[in-house]
C-alpha positions as CSV (number, residue, x, y, z in Angstrom):
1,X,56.1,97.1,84.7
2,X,59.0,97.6,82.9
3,X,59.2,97.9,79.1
4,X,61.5,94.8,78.7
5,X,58.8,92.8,80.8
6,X,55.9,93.9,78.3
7,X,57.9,93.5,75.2
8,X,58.9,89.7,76.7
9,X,54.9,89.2,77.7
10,X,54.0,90.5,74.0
11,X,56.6,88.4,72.0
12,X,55.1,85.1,74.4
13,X,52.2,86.2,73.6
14,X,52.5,86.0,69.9
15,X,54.9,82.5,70.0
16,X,52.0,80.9,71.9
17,X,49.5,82.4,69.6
18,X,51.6,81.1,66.1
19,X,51.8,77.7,68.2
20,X,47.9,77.0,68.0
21,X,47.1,78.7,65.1
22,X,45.8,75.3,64.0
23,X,47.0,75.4,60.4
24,X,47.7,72.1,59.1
25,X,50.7,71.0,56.9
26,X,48.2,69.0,54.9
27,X,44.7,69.6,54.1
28,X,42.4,67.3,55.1
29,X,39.1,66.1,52.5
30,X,37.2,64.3,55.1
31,X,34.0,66.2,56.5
32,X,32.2,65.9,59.2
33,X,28.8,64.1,58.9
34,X,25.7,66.5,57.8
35,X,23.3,67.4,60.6
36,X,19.8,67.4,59.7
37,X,18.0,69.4,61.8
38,X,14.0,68.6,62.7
39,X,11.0,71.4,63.8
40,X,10.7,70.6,67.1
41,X,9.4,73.4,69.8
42,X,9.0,73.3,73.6
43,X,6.6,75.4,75.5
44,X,8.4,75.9,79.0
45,X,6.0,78.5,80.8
46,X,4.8,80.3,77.7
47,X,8.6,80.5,76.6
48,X,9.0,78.7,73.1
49,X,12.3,77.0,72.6
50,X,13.6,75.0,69.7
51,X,15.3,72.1,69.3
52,X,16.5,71.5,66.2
53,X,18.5,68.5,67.4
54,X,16.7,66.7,69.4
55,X,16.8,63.2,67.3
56,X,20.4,63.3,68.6
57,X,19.2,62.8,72.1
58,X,18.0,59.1,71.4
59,X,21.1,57.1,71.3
60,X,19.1,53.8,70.9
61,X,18.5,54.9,66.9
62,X,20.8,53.3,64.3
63,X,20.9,56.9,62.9
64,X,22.4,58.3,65.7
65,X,25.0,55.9,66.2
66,X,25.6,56.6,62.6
67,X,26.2,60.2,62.8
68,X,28.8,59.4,66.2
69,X,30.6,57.2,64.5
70,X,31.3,59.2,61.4
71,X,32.0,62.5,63.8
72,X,34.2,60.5,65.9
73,X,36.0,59.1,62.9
74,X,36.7,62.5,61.6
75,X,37.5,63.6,64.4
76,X,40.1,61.2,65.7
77,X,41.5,61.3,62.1
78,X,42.5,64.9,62.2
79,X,43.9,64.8,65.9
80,X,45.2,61.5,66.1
81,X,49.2,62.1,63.1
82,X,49.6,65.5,65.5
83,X,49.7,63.9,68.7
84,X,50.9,60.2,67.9
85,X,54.3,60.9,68.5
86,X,53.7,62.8,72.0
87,X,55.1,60.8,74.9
88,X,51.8,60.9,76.8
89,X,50.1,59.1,73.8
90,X,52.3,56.4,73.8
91,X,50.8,53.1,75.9
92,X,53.4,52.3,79.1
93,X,53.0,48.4,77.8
């Protein structure tokens, strides 16, 4: 491989690492919902194994759909202003 080649592989390299670097022009306040965390302990074979979130598995509690709805929020808050204005975003209607 020629030098040009790894000097053009190394400068793409770096553009598409600056490209996600995730930094945001504006800093966001929201947070993601706290996750409590319970003492729960399976016994699989003599193996112990915690799970800390289990409560999340039970998506019949109001508490769960709670925490969902406040992670999706956040969530969809933070992505949504980057990739509004992306073509395949935009509804064909």
């Amino acid at each position: 491989m020629s030098r040009l080649s790894k000097s053009v592989i190394v400068l793409a390299m770096l553009w598409a690492l600056a490209a996600c670097s995730g930094r945001e022009s504006t800093p966001t306040t929201q947070r993601y919902p706290a996750t409590r965390k319970v003492d729960v302990v399976d016994n699989y074979f003599g193996t112990k194994v915690a799970d800390p979130y289990r409560w999340l598995e039970n998506l019949d509690s109001p508490e769960v759909r709670e925490w969902a709805v406040a992670a999706v929020t956040v969530a969809t808050t933070r992505i949504t202003p980057q990739t509004s204005s992306r073509s395949w975003r935009r509804s064909s209607a």
